[in-house]
C-alpha positions as CSV (number, residue, x, y, z in Angstrom):
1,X,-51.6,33.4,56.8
2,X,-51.1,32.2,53.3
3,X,-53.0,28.3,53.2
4,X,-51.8,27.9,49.6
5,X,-49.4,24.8,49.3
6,X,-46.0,25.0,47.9
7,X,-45.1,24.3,44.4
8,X,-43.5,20.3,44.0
9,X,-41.8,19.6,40.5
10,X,-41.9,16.1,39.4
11,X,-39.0,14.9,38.0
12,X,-38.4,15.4,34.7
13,X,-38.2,11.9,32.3
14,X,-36.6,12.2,28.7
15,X,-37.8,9.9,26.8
16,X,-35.7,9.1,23.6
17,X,-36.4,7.0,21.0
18,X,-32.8,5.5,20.2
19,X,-30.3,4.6,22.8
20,X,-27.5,3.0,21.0
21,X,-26.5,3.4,17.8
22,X,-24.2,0.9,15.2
23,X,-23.2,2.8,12.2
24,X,-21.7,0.7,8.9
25,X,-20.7,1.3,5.7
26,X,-22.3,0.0,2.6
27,X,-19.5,-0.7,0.5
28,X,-20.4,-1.7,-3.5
29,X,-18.6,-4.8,-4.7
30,X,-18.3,-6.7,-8.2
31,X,-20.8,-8.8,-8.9
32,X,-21.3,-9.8,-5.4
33,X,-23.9,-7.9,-2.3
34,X,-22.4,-4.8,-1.4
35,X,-19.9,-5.1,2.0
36,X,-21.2,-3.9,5.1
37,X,-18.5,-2.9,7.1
38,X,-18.7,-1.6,10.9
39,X,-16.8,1.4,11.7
40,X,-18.4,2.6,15.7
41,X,-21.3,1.8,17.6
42,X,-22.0,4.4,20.7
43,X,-24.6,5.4,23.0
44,X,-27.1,8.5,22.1
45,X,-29.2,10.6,23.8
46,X,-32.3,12.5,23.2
47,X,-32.3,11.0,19.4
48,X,-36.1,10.6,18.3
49,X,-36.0,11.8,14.6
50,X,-34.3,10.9,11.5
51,X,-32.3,14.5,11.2
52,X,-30.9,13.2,14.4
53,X,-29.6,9.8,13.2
54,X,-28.6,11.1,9.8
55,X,-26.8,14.0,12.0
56,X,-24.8,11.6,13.8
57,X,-24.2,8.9,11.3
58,X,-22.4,11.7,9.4
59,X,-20.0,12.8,11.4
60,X,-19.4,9.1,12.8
61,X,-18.6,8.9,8.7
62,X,-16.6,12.2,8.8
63,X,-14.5,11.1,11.9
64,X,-13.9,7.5,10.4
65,X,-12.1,8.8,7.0
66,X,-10.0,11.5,9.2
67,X,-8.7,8.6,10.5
68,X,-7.9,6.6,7.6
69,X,-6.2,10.0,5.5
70,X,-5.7,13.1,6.4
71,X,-7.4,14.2,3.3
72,X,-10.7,12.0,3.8
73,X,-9.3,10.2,0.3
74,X,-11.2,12.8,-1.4
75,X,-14.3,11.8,0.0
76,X,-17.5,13.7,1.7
77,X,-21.1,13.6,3.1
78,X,-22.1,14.0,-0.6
79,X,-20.3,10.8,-2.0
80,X,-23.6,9.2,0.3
81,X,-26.0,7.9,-1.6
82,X,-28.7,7.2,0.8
83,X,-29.0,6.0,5.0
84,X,-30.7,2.6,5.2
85,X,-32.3,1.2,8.3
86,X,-34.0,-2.2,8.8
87,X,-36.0,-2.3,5.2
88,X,-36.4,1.8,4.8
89,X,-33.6,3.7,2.2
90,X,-33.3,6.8,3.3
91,X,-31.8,10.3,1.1
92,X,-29.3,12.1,4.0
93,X,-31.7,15.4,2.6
94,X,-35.2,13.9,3.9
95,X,-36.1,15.8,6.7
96,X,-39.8,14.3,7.0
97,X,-39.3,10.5,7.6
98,X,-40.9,9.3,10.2
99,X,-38.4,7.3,12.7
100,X,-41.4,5.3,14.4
101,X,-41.5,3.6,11.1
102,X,-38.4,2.0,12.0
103,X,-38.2,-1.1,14.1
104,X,-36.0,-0.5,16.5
105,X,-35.9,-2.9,19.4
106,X,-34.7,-1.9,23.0
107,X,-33.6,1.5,21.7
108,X,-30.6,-0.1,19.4
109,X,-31.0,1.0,15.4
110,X,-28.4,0.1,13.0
111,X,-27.8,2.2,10.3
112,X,-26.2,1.6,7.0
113,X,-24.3,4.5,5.3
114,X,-24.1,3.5,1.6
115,X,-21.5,4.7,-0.6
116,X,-22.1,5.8,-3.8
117,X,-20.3,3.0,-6.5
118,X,-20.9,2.1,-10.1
119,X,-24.5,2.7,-10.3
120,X,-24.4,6.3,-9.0
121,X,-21.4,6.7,-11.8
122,X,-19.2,8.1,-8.7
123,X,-15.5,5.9,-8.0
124,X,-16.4,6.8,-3.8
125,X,-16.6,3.3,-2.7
126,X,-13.9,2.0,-4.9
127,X,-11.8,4.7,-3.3
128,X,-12.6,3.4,0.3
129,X,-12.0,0.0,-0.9
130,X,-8.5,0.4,-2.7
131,X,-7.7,3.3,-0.1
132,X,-6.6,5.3,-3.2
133,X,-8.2,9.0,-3.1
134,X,-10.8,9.9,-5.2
135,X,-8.8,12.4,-7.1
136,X,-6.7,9.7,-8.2
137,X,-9.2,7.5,-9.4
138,X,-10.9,10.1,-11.5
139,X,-7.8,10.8,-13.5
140,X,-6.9,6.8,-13.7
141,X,-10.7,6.2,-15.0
142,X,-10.1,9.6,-17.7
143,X,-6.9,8.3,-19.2
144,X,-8.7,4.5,-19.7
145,X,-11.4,6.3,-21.5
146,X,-9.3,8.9,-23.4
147,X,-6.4,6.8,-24.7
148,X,-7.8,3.1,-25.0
149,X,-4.6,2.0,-24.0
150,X,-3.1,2.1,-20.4
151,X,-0.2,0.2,-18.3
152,X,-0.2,0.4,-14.5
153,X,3.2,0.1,-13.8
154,X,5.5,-0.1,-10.5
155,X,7.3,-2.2,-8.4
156,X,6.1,-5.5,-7.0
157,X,3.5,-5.6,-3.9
158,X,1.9,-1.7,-4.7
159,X,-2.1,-3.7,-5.8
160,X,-1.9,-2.7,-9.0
161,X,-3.1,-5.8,-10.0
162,X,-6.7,-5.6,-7.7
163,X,-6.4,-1.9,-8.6
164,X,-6.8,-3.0,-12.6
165,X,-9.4,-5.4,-12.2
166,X,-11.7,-3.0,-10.1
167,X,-11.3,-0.4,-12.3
168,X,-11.9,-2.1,-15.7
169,X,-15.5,-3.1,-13.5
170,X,-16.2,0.3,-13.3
171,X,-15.0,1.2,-17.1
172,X,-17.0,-1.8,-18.0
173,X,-20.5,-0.9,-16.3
174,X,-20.2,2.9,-17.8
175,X,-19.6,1.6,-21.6
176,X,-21.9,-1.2,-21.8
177,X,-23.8,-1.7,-18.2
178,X,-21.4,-5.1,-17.4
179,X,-23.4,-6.4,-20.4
180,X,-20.3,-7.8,-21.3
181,X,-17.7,-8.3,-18.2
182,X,-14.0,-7.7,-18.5
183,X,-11.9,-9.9,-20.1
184,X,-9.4,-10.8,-17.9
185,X,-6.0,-12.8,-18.5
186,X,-3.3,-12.8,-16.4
187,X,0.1,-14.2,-16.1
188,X,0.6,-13.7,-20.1
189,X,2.5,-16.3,-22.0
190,X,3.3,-16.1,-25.7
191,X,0.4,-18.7,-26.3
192,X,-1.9,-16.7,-24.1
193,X,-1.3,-13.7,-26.1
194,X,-1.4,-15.3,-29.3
195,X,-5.0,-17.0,-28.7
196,X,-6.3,-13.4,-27.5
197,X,-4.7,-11.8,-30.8
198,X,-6.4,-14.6,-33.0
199,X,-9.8,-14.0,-30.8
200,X,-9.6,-10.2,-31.1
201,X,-11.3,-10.2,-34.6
202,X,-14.0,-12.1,-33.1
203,X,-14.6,-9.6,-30.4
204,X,-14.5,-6.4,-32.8
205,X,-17.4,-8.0,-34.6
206,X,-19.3,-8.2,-31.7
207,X,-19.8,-4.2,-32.2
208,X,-19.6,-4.1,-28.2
209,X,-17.5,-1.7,-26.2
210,X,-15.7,-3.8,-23.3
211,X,-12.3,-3.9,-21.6
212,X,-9.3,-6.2,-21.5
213,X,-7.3,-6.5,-18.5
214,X,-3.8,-8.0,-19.0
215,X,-2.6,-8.4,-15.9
216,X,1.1,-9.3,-15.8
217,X,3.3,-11.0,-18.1
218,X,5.7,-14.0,-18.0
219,X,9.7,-13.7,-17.8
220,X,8.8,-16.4,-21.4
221,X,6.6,-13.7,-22.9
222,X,9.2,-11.1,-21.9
223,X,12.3,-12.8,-23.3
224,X,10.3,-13.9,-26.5
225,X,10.8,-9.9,-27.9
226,X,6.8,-10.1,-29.2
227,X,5.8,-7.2,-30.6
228,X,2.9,-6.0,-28.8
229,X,1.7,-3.4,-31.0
230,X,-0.1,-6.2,-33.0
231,X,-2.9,-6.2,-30.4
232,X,-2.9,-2.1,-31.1
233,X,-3.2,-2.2,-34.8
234,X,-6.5,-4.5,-34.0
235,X,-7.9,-2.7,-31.3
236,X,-6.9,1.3,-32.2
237,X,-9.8,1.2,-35.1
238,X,-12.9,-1.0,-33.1
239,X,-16.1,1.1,-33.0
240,X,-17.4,1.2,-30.1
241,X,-13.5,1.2,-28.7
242,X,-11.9,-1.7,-26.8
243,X,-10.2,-0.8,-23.6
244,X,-7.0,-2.4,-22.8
245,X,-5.8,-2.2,-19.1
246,X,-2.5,-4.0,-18.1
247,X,-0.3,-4.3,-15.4
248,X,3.7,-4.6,-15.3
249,X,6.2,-4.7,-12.5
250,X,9.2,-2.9,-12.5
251,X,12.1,-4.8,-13.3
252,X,15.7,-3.1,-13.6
253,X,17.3,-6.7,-15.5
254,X,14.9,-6.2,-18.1
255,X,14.0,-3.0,-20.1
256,X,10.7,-2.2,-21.6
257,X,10.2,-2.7,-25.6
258,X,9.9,0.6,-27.3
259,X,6.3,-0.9,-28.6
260,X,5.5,-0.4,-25.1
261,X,6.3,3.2,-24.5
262,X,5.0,4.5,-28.1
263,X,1.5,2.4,-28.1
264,X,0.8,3.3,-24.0
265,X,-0.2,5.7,-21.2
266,X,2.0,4.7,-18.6
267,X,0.7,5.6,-14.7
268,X,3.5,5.0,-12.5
269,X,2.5,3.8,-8.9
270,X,6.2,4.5,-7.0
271,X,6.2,3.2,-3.4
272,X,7.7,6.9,-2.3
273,X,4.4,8.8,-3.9
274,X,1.2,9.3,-3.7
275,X,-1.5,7.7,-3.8
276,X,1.6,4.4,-2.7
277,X,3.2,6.3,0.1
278,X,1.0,6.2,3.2
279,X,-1.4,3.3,1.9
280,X,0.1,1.0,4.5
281,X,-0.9,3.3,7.1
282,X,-4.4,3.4,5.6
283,X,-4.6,-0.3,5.3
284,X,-3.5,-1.0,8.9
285,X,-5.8,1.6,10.5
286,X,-9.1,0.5,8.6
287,X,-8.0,-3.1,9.3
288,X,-8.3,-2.5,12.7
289,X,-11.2,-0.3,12.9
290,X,-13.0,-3.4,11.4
291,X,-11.7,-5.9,13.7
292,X,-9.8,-4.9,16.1
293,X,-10.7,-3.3,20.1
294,X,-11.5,-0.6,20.1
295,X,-10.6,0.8,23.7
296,X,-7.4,-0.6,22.3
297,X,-7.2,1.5,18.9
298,X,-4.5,4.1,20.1
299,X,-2.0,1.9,20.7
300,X,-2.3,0.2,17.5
301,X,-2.5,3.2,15.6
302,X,1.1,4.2,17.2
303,X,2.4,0.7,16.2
304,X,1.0,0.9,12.4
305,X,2.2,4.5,12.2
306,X,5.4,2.8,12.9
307,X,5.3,0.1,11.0
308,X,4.4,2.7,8.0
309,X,7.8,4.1,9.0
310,X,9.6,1.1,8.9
311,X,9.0,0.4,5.8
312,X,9.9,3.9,4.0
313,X,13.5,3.3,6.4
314,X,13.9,0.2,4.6
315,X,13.1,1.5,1.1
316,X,15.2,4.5,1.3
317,X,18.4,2.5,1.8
318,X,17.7,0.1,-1.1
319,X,16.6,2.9,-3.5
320,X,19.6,4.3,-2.1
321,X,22.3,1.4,-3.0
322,X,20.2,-0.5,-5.9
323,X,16.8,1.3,-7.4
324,X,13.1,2.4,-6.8
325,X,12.5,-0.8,-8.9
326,X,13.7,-3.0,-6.4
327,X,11.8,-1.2,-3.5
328,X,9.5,-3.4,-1.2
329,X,5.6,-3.1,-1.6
330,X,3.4,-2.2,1.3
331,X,1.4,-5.5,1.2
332,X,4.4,-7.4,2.3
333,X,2.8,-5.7,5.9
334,X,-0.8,-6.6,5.3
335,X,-1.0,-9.3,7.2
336,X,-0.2,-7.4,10.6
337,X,-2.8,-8.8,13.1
338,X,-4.9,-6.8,15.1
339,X,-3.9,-8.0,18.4
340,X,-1.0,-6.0,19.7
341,X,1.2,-8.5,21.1
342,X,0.6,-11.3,18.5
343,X,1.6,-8.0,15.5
344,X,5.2,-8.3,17.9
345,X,5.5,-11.4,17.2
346,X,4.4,-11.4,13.5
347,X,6.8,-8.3,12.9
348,X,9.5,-10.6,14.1
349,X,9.3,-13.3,12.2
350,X,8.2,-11.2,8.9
351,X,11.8,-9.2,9.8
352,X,14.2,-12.6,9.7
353,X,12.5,-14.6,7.3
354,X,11.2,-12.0,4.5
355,X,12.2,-9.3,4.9
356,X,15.9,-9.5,5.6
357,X,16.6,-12.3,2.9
358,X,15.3,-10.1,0.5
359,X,17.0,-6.8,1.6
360,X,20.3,-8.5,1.7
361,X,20.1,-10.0,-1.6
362,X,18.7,-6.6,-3.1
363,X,21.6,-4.6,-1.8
364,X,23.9,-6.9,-2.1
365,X,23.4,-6.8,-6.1
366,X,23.3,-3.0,-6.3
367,X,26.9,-2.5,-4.7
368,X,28.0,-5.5,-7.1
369,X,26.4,-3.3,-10.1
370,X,27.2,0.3,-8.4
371,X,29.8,0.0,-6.2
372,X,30.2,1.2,-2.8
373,X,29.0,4.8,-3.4
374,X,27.6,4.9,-0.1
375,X,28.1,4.8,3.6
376,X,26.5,2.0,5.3
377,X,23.5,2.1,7.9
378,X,22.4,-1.1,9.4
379,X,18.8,-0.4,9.0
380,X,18.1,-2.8,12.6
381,X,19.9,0.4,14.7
382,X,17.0,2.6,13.9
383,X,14.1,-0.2,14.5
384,X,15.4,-1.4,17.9
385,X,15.9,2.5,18.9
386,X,12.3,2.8,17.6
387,X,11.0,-0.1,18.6
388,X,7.0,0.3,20.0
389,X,6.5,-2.9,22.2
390,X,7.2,-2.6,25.5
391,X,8.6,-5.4,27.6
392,X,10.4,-6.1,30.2
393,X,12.6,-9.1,29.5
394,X,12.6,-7.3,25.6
395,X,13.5,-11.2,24.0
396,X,11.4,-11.3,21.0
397,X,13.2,-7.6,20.6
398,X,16.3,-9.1,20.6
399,X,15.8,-12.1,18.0
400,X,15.7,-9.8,15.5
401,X,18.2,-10.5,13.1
402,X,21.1,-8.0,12.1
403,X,22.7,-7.2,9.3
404,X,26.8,-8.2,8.5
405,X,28.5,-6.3,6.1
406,X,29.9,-9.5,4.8
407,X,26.4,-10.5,4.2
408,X,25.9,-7.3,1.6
409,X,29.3,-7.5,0.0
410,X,30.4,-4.4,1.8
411,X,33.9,-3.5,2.4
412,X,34.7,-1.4,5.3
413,X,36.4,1.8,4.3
414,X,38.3,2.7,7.4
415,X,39.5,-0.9,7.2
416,X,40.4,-1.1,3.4
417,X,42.1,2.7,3.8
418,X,44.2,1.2,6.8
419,X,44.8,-1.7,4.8
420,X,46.2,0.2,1.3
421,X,48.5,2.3,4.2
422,X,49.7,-0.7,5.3
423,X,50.8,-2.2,1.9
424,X,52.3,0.9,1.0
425,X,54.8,1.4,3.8
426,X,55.7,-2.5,3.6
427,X,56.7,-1.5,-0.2
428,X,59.0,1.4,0.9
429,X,60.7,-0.8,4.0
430,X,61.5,-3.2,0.9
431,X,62.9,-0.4,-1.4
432,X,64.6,1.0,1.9
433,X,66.5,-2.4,2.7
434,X,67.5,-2.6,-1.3
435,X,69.1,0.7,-0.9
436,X,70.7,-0.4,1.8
437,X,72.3,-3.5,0.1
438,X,73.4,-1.5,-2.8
439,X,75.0,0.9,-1.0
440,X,76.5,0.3,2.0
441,X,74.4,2.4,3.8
442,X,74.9,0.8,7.2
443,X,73.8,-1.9,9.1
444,X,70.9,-3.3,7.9
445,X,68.0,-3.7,10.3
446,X,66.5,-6.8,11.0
447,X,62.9,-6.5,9.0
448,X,61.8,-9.6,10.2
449,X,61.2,-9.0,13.6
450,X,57.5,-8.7,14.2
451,X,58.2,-6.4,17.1
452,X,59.9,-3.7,15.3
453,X,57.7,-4.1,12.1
454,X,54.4,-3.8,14.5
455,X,55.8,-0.8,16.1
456,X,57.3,0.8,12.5
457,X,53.7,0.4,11.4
């Protein structure tokens, strides 16, 4: 008889150095402390070494800009510049940090994911901050340094304003280290632009490269015909060069000066193209990613995928009866909320008291200018069929306001074609009863009787 005792195993016990993980973005801003921006914080397991973190903090990275853009807006695991945690700044590549050297209490570590900016001469976080790829930044920043002189131009509401200003920071800090910050005037008058021409000697003597940022110009400066190629005469020959950025929004009424065109690299930001056309959908999604619930995230995604949707609707019918020019920019919608039944509420009351005023006046001009060269669609019938709140009594659905034909200036074709018909058999009655008078062609009938008119028409 065997004595021996059976074999007991003790449960085995895991022990893991992080439990929960928060994982931020380190965004670099001007002149300020760079952002730190949440994007998820999850539970982990078994993660006791810094590969492990960095392993995970990536792909929470990776799965964040899939999100955003299909294309990542250009960006990757190498536009990281380091992982930071608590006081340590850590390369992704560093296999051989010790984790224990982090204080991490109750098994929680945040980690901060820093972009590369400015400083690492990489345009990553200015892409995840303006939500315009990479790709597109890199040829915006190569035509500022290669022709001196560029103009943003594009309808109202599309950022090129912000997109200026944070661009001539980056511009600046590669030419002279933000020695000298950007000069930056905006809302040009003609005395605005004539102190800043009598100035510009004063700057050329400096023997500094900087950049100007002109950002926008009066309907004064713009009626005044001044001939903007002074300030290139001035500039073209500075050594080190002056950059000059401006901005200008599209205006059908009011042509650009051949100065203009000659003296300029004009980048067109359209609302239909890239890197415009699915900004909106960017913005929302990222918006709520930082503030919104997250066990709440695909239903808002499905309403800001909408709302992205509703605004190319509304932009095709007024390029469609007036002009791109005219088209509405996407941060008319930027002020969405996060909460899904208070964005039902906003969308209604952004739809009847901005957005409709404007639409009706817009189209409204174009048929004036163009003519009724189009069949009208009442852009509400696609919205309400649309439509991604649910509710049962559907009232805020229905206070949305529609649109008249009177209140665009359209005429009814059916109606004006019936109408024309109309005039043209009352003529022949008349030439028929003048016949009839002439030449005694029978009794005359009665052309006044309503009934027999009604039933002759």
């Amino acid at each position: 008889m065997n004595d021996e005792k059976p074999l007991t195993r003790k449960p085995s016990v895991i022990w893991a150095l992080v439990k929960e993980m928060e994982v931020s973005l380190l965004i670099d801003c001007d002149y300020q402390d760079a952002a730190v921006i949440k994007i998820e914080s999850f539970q982990v397991r078994r993660v006791n070494t810094y590969k492990d973190v960095a392993e995970l903090a990536i792909d929470t990275f990776i799965k964040h800009l899939k999100l955003l853009d299909k294309q990542m807006l250009d960006l990757s695991e190498q536009d990281i510049d380091y992982l930071q945690m608590g006081m340590h700044k850590v390369p992704l590549d560093n296999e051989t940090f010790d984790l224990s050297m982090v204080k991490i209490e109750d098994g929680f570590l945040p980690c901060h994911l820093c972009i590369e900016g400015k400083k690492s001469w990489s345009l990553a976080a200015l892409a995840y901050d303006t939500l315009i790829p990479k790709e597109y930044l890199e040829k915006y920043f190569c035509l500022v340094i290669s022709q001196q002189f560029v103009v943003f131009y594009g309808p109202s509401g599309t950022s090129k304003s912000y997109l200026a200003v944070r661009l001539a920071n980056v511009v600046s800090y590669r030419v002279n280290t933000n020695k000298i910050l950007p000069l930056i005037y905006r809302h040009i008058t003609p005395a605005t632009w004539k102190s800043l021409v009598d100035n510009i000697p004063d700057l050329i003597e400096k023997k500094e490269s900087m950049v100007i940022v002109l950002d926008g110009f009066s309907q004064s400066f713009v009626n005044s015909g001044i001939d903007i190629s002074d300030i290139v005469k001035l500039l073209s020959n500075s050594n080190p060069p002056i950059y000059v950025i401006c901005t200008i929004s599209q205006n059908p009424n009011y042509p650009v000066a051949n100065e203009w065109q000659l003296n300029f690299r004009w980048i067109w930001l359209p609302n239909h193209e890239e890197p415009i056309d699915d900004i909106l959908q960017r913005y929302l999604r990222r918006k709520f990613i930082h503030h919104g619930n997250p066990h709440l995230q695909k239903e808002y995604f499905r309403i800001a995928d909408w709302l992205n949707s509703v605004w190319k609707h509304i932009n095709k019918i007024i390029e469609k009866f007036h002009s791109v020019e005219c088209t509405i920019g996407p941060t008319m919608f930027y002020s969405c909320p996060t909460d899904i039944l208070s964005a039902e509420e906003w969308f209604v009351d952004l739809w009847n008291y901005s957005i409709t005023p404007y639409f009706m006046q817009t189209i409204k001009q174009g048929i004036e200018s163009r003519g009724q060269v189009h069949t009208w669609e009442d852009p509400l019938e696609w919205i309400l069929q649309s439509y991604p709140w649910v509710s049962e009594k559907a009232q805020r659905k229905m206070k949305l306001r529609r649109i008249r034909l009177e209140d665009i200036g359209y005429r009814d074709k059916l109606n004006t074609e019936s109408r024309v018909e109309q005039k043209r058999l009352m003529e022949f009655l008349h030439q028929l009863e003048m016949l009839m008078l002439d030449g005694g062609l029978g009794e005359i009938p009665d052309f006044t009787q309503l009934d027999y008119l009604e039933s002759a028409l």
